[in-house]
N, C-alpha and C positions, 0 to 999 in steps of 0.2 A: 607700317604699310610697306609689304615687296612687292617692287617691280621687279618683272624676268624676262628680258625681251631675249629672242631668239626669230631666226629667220627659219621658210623654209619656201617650195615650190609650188606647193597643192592649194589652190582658196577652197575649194570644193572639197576636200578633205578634213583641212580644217573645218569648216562650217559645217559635216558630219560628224565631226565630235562635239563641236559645240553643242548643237542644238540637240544632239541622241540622248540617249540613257545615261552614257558615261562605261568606264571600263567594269565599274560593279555595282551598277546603278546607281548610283549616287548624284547624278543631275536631276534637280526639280526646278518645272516651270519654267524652262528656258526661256529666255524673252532679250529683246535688243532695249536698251535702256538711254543708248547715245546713239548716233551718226551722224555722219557728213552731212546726210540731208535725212532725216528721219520720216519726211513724205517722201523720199522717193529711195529708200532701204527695204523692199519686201523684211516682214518678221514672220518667218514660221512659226515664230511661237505662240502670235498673238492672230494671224491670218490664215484663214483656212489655204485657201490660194495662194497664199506663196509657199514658194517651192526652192529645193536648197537651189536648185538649177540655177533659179532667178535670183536670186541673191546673190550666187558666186559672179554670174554674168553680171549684173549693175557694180561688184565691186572689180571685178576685173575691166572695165570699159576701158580706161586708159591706157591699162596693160596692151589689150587686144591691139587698139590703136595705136600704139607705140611697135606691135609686132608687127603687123601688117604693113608701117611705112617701112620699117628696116628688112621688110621679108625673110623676116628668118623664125626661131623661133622665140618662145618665151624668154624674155630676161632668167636670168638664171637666180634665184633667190629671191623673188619679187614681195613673196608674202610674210609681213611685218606681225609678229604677234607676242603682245604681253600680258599676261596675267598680272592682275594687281592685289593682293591679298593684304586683308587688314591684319594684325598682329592676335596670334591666341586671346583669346576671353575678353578681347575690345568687346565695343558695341559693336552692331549691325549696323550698318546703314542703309537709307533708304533709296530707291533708285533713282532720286533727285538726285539725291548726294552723290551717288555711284556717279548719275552724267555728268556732275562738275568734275568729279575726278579723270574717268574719260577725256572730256576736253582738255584738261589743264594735262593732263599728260602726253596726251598727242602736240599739242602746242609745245612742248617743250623738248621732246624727244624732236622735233623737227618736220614732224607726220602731216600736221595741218595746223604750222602756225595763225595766231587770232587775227583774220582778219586777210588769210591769204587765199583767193579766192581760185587761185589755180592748184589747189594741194591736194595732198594724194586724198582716197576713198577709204573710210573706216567705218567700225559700226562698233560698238559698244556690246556686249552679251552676258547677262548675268543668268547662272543657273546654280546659284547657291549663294547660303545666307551673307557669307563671310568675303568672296571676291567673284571677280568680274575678267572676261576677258577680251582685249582691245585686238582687233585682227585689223591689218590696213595692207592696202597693195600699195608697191611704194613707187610706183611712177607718175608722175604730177600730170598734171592735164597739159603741160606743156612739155612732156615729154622726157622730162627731167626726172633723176631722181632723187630723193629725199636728201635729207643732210645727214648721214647715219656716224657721223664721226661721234663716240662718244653717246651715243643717245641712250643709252640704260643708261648712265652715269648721269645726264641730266632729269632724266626722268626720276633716278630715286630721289635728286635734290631739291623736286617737284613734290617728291611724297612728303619728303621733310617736313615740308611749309605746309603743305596740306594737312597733317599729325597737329602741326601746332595749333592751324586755326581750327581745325574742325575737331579741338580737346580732343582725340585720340590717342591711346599708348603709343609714344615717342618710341623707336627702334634706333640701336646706335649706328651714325653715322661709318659707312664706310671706304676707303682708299683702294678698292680696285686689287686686294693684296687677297682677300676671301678666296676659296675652294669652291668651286662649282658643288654647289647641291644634289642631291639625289632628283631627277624628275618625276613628275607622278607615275611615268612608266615601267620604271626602274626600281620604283618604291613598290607599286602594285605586283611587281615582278617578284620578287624578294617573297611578301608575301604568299605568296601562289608556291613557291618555291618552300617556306615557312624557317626562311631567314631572316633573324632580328631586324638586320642593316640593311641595303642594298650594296652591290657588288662593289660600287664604287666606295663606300666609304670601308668597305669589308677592306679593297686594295692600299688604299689611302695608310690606314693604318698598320696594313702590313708593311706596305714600304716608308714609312717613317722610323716603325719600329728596327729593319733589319740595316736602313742607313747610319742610324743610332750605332751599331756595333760593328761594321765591317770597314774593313781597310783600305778597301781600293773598288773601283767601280765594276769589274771582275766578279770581284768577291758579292758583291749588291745583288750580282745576276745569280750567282751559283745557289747561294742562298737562297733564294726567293724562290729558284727553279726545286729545291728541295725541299722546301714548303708546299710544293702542290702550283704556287703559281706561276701561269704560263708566261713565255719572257719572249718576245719579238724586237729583234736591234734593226735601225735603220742601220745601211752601210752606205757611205758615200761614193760616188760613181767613181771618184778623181783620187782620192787619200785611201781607199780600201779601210777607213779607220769609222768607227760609231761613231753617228751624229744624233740618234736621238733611239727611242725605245717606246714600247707598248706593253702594258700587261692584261693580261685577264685572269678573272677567277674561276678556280674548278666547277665546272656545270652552269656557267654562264655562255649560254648560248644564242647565236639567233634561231628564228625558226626554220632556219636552212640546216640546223645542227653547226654553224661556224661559230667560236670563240666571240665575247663581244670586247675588243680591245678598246682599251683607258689609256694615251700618251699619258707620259710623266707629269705633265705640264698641265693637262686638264684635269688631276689630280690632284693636284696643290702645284703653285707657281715654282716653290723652293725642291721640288720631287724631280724638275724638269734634266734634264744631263747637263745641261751647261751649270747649272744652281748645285747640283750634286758632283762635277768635277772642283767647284771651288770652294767645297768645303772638305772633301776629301782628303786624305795625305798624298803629297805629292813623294815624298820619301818611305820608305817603308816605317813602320813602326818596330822598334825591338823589343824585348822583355826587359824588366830593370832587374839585373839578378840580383840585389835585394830581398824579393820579391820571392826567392826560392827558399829564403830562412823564414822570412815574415810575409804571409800570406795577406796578413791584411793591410797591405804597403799602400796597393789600388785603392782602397777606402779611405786611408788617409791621407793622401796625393788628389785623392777628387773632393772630401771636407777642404780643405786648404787652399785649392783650388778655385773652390764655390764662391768662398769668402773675398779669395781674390779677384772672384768675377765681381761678384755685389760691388764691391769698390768702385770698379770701371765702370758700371752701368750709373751708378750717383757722380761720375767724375765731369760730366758734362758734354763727351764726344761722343759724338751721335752715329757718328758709324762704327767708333769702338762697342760701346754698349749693344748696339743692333747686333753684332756679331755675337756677345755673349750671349744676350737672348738666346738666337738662334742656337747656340751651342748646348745654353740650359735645356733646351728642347729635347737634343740629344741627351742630354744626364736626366733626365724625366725617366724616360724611356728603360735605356739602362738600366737605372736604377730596379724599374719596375721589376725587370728581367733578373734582378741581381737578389732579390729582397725575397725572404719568403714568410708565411704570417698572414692573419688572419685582416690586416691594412692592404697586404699586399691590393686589394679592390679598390681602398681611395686614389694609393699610387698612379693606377692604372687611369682612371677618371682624370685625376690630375694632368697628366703627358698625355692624355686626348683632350680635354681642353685647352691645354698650352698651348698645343697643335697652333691654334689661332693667333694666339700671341707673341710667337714666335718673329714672325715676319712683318712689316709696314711696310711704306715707301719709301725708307730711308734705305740706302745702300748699305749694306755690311762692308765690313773690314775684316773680313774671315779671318786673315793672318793672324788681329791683331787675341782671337780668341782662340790658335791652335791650343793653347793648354788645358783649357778647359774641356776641347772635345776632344783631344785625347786620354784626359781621365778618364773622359765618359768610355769610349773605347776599353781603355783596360778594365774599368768594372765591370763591361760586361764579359770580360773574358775572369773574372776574379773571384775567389773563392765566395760560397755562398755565405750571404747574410750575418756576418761578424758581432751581432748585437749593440753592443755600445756606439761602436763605429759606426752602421749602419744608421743608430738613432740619430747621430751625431751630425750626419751628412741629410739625414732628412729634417734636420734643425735648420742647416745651413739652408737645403731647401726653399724653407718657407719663409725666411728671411729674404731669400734672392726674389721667390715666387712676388711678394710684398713691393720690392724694391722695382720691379716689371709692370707693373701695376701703378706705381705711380708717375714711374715712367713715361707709360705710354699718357696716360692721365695729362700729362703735363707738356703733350704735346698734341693734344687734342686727337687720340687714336683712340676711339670711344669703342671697337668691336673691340679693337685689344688689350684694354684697358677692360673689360668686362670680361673677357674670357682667361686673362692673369688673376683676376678677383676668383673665378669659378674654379681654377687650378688652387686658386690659394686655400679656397674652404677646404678642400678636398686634401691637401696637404697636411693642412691642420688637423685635419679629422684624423688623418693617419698617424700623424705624429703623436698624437693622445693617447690613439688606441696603442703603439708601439711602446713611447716613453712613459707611461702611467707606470704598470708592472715593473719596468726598472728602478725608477723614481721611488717606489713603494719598496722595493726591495731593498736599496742601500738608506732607506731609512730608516727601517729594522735594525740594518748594522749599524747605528752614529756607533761614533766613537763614547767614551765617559765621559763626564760633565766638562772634568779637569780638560779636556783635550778640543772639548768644542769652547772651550774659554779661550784658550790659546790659539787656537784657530779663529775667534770672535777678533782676538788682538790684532794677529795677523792681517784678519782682512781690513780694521782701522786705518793699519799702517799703509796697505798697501794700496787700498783701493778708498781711500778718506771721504771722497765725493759721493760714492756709491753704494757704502757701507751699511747704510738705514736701510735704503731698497732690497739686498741683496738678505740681514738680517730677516725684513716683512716678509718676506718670498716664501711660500710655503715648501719648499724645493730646499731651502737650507739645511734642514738634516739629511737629505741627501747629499749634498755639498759636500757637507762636515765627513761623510764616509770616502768621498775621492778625495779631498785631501789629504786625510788619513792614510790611502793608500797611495795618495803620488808621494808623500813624504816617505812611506815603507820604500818604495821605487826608487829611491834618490833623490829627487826634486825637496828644494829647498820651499818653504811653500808660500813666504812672501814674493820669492823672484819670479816664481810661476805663475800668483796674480797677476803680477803686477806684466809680466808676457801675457797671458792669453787674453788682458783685457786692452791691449796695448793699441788696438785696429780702431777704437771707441765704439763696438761694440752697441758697449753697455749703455751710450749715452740716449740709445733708441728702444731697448729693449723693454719689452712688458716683464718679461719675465728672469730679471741679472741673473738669479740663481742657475736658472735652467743653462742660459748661455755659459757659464764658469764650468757648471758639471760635463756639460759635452762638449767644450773646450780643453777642457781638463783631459777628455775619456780619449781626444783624438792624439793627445801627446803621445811620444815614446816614454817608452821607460829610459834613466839616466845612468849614464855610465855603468857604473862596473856591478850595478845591480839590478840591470835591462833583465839577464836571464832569468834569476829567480823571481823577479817581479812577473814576467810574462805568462810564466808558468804558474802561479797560483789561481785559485780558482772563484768565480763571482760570476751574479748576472749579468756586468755589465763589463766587456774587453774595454783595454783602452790603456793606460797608463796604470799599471799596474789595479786594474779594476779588472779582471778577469781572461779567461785560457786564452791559448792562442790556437789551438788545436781547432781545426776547419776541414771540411769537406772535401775531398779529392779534389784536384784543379782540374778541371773539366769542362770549358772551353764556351766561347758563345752562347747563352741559351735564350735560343729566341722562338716567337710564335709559337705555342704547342708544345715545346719542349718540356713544359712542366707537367701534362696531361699525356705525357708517353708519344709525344711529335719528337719530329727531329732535332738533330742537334749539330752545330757547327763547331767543329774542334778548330786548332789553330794552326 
């Protein structure tokens, strides 16, 4: 069950929406279900004689009377309105049930608490199966007005209890950290216009995606302006310096023909310029020239990386972990932009449902995640799609995605804890469709019986605990082909178990084999036989597991870039 309180100035406008057609006719039998005093609320929908006129005036009585002692005019925001909507494919309920709901929500939102006989004036109105809408003018008969500190946040904790006892689908609890929704007008807009999304979540997502890959707040703007979307900076009167921003999307208009502007902030909270200067690099970024021999340095500096965020989010510090979170958000993203493939689709699903999970109430410690959002950065300036590596880091992934998840779980963050879950499917799904064809491929190559024997011993010795699981794992002849070739590479291939399993990994894994092979793929090649291992050929890069040979470096690629949009070089 959502409540969505918002304010605004019109009762009379209101109450012409209520009670009309609707914007595509989809009001039926509009009628008043609850009020303050339900003999003395005209219902249009149920009374010939009453009139919106007479309704607005009986709800506005204390208004009027509160303007006329202060002689001026209307209170400015005086009219209270929530929609209350039950959850997809519940039941209906009946409009008994609707006016307990009504009551117990005005009662707790502070509207007309039980039993206080000077409280403001509301009326209850249902004109469809699924929700109802609460309109109240919010000055009390004593002239006062309402208690509005907080009152959506008590009203959903109203629906809570409401969901339990009236057996209704339970909706997860939320922390105030959510994105403003699309409203019905915005949605209906969209429509009309024959836009999947509305404008806002179209922005939202742009700007997560281009803060994902860009350097400096600057760079966030140029970006986004070469994307098509329009970019408005607040400037401060005293410092001449930005204090905050607007955007809009192309042909989002009012009907004046002016831009319809979305601050950072009513966008998602973490979109805001104060939340995007403290995640930003405060120092520039350089190239690691590395990077100029070995292309896919980026891929394996953000595998490695990943890993070592997993660590910190299980390590127990609550604003260290918040920070990586946030940061995986940005490597979602990235990633997406970095990846090409026929997964690429879940990827994208994935870093829009993260979106959610990303942020709670706990404070980040940004610092304490610079590493991780600067790999996310350099992947996305990093050569395309590396295969092995690439599989390897969308391992890492869904392992981090996992660990987010219970995270939040275990601190009772049920929207983010269910929206880490819907990234994780999504992960997985990708990660199947990516690593299957590899997995299939170097299992075509094993080695000869002789050599997966010696390799069977090897992994006794090295891995003794783990040795059964990793043998069962269907994923072991492909194994048996990267070890084959870290050993061609130089790696010794007990000392190289007995390293990439060294994090304990394996003591969580469903799958030991998989974890060894793209732990294995994200190594370098060893010493004085880096080159010619690099250089041989296979589906799967990585430690002498196939080419190094990559795509021209070619800079940012974000929104559209993959469909002939633009492109941000560096």
């Amino acid at each position: 069950m959502v409540p969505d309180v918002s304010t605004g100035s019109s009762t009379l406008g209101l109450i012409n929406y209520l009670f009309g057609e609707g914007r595509r006719d989809e009001h039926t039998d509009p009628h008043i279900v609850a009020a303050w005093d339900m003999a003395g609320a005209p219902d249009p929908g149920r009374d010939p004689e009453a009139t919106y006129a007479k309704l607005a005036q009986r709800l506005d009585h204390h208004v009027d009377l509160r303007t006329r002692e202060l002689g001026g005019a209307k209170p400015a925001q005086h009219v209270w309105h929530c929609p209350v909507r039950t959850a997809p494919g519940g039941r209906y309920l009946t409009d008994a049930e609707w006016a307990e709901v009504a009551r117990r929500v005005v009662a707790a939102a502070g509207i007309a608490p039980e039993g206080d006989e000077k409280a403001c004036r509301w009326i209850a109105v249902r004109h469809a199966d699924d929700h109802i809408h609460i309109l109240a003018t919010t000055v009390r008969a004593d002239g006062r007005r309402h208690r509005s500190h907080r009152d959506g946040q008590r009203a959903q904790r109203e629906c809570r209890k409401i969901e339990a006892e009236f057996g209704l689908r339970r909706l997860k609890s939320g922390d105030l950290t959510a994105p403003r929704t699309p409203t019905g007008a915005e949605r209906a807009k969209a429509q009309r216009q024959g836009r999947t999304v509305a404008a806002r979540e179209w922005l939202r997502e742009r700007a997560y995606t281009v803060a994902a890959g860009v350097r400096s707040v600057d760079e966030y703007f140029t970006v986004l302006r070469s994307l098509g979307v329009q970019v408005r900076t607040r400037i401060g009167p005293e410092t001449g310096e930005v204090t905050g921003y607007s955007l809009a999307a192309p042909g989002d208009t009012t009907g004046q023909g002016e831009p319809v502007w979305y601050g950072g902030s009513k966008l998602a909270p973490d979109l805001s310029l104060t939340r995007l200067r403290e995640r930003l690099p405060s120092q520039k970024i350089t190239d690691n020239p590395q990077d100029i021999e070995d292309r896919r340095g980026p891929w394996r500096r953000a595998e490695a990386v990943l890993r070592d965020a997993r660590a910190s989010v299980e390590s127990g510090d609550d604003a260290v972990a918040q920070a990586h979170l946030d940061a995986f958000g940005d490597t979602l993203h990235t990633l997406v932009l970095a990846t090409d493939g026929a997964h690429q689709a879940d990827l994208h699903q994935a870093a829009k449902a993260f979106n959610r999970a990303r942020r709670s109430a706990i404070r980040a410690d940004h610092q304490a995640a610079i590493a991780l959002r600067q790999a996310a950065r350099e992947l996305a300036y990093a050569s395309r799609d590396p295969g092995g590596l690439a599989i390897a880091l969308l391992f890492a992934a869904v392992r981090m995605a996992r660990a987010a998840s219970a995270w939040h779980r275990q601190r009772g963050h049920e929207q983010q804890a269910a929206a880490a879950e819907q990234a994780l499917h999504h992960l997985r799904a990708g990660y199947r469709q990516a690593a299957g064809p590899a997995l299939a491929d170097l299992a075509r190559r094993a080695p000869r019986a002789a050599a997966i024997s010696r390799f069977e011993q090897d992994l006794r010795v090295a891995l003794p605990d783990h040795a059964d699981r990793v043998l069962a794992d269907p994923a072991w002849a492909a194994l048996t082909t990267a070890l084959a070739r870290a050993k061609a590479a130089g790696h010794d291939v007990r000392s190289l178990l007995s390293e990439v399993a060294s994090d304990r990994e394996l003591d969580s894994a469903d799958a030991p084999a998989h974890v060894l092979v793209w732990r294995i793929a994200s190594k370098p090649a060893d010493g004085a036989r880096r080159r010619s291992a690099i250089t041989s050929k296979s589906v799967v890069p990585g430690v002498g597991l196939g080419p190094t040979a990559a795509p021209e470096h070619s800079g940012v690629r974000l929104p559209g870039s993959t469909h002939g949009g633009p492109r941000h070089g560096r």
